[in-house]
C-alpha positions as CSV (number, residue, x, y, z in Angstrom):
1,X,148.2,81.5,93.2
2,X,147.9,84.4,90.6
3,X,145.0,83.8,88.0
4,X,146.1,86.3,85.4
5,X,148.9,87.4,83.2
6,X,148.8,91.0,82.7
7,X,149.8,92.9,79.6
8,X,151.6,96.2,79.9
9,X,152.6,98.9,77.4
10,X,155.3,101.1,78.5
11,X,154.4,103.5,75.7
12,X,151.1,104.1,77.6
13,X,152.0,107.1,79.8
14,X,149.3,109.4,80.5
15,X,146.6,106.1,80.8
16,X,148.7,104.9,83.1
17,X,148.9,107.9,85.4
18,X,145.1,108.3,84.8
19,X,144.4,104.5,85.4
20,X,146.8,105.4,89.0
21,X,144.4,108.1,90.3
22,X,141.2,106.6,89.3
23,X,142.2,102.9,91.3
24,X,143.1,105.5,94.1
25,X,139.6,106.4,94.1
26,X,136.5,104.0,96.0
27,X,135.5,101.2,93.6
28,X,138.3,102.0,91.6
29,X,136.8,105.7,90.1
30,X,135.5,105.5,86.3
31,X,138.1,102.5,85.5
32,X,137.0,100.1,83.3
33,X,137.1,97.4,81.1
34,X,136.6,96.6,77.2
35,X,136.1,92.9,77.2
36,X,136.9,90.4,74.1
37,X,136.5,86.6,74.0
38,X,138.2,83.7,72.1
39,X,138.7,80.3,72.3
40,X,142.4,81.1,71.0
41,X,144.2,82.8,73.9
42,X,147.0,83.9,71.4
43,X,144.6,85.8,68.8
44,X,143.2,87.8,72.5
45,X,146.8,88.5,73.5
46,X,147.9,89.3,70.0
47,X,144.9,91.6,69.6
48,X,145.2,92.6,73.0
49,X,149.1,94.0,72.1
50,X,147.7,95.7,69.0
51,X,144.9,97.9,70.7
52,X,147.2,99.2,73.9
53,X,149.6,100.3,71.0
54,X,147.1,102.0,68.4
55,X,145.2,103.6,71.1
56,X,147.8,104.1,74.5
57,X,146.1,101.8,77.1
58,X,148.4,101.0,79.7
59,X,147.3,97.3,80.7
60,X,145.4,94.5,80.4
61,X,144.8,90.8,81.7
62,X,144.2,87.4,80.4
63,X,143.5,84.1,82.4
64,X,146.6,82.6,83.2
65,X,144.4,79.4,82.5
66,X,145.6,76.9,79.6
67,X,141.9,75.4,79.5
68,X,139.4,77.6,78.1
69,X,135.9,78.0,79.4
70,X,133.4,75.1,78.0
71,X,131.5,78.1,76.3
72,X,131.8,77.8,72.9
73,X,133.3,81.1,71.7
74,X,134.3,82.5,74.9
75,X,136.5,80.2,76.2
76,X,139.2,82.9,77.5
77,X,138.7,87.0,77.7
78,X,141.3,89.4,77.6
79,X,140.3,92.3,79.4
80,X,141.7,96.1,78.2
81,X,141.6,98.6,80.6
82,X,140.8,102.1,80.7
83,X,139.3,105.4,82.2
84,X,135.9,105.9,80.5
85,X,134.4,103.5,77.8
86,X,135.2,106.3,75.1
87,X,136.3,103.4,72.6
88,X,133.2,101.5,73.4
89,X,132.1,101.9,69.8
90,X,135.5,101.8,68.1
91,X,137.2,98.8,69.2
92,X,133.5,97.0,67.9
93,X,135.4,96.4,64.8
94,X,138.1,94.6,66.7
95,X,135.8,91.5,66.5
96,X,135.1,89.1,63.4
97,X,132.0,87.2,65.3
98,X,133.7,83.9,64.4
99,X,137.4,83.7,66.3
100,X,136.9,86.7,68.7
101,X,134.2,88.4,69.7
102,X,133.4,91.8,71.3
103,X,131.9,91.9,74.5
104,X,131.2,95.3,76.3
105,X,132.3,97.8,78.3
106,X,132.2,97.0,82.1
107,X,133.1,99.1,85.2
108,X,135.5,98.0,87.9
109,X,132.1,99.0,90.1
110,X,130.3,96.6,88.7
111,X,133.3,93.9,89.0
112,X,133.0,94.5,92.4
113,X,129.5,94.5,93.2
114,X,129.2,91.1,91.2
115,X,127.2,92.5,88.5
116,X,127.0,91.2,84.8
């Protein structure tokens, strides 16, 4: 049973061809993800829709999940991939510490190893 519903912006071409070599590559090469948490699932995926246009990511993935998480805050996480983390700093403002909040940037590598 799939657990996520994945965003994709056509628009996105050459980080989509750049995300395709990279997942070619063992642990996924330097792919990555910039990781944002609501309780509101829409205000993630409307968010989510509004960074892949404004800055050409190719795709992203939110819990297919109707319950959030009993953490308050970070009930659901939409997760915006991309090549390096060379928006770590920029998307920061993305997040009003109240509805959404920013997370971090984490590595596919680090996915897979299990790490934090």
């Amino acid at each position: 049973m799939p657990r996520w519903m994945y965003l994709i912006n056509p628009e996105a071409g050459d980080n989509k061809h750049e995300i395709a070599r990279e997942s070619e590559k063992e642990n996924h090469g330097t792919i990555g993800k910039y990781l944002f948490f609501s309780d509101d699932k829409g205000k993630l995926i409307d968010l989510g829709k509004k960074i892949m246009s404004k800055y050409e990511l190719y795709i992203a993935k939110v819990p297919l999940t109707k319950l959030p998480k009993p953490i308050p805050g970070k009930g659901f996480v939409i997760c915006l991939y991309d090549t390096s983390p060379k928006l770590v700093d920029e998307l920061e403002k993305y997040a009003d510490n109240e509805k959404i909040m920013y997370g971090h940037w984490k590595t596919d590598a680090d996915t897979i190893a299990n790490h934090i």
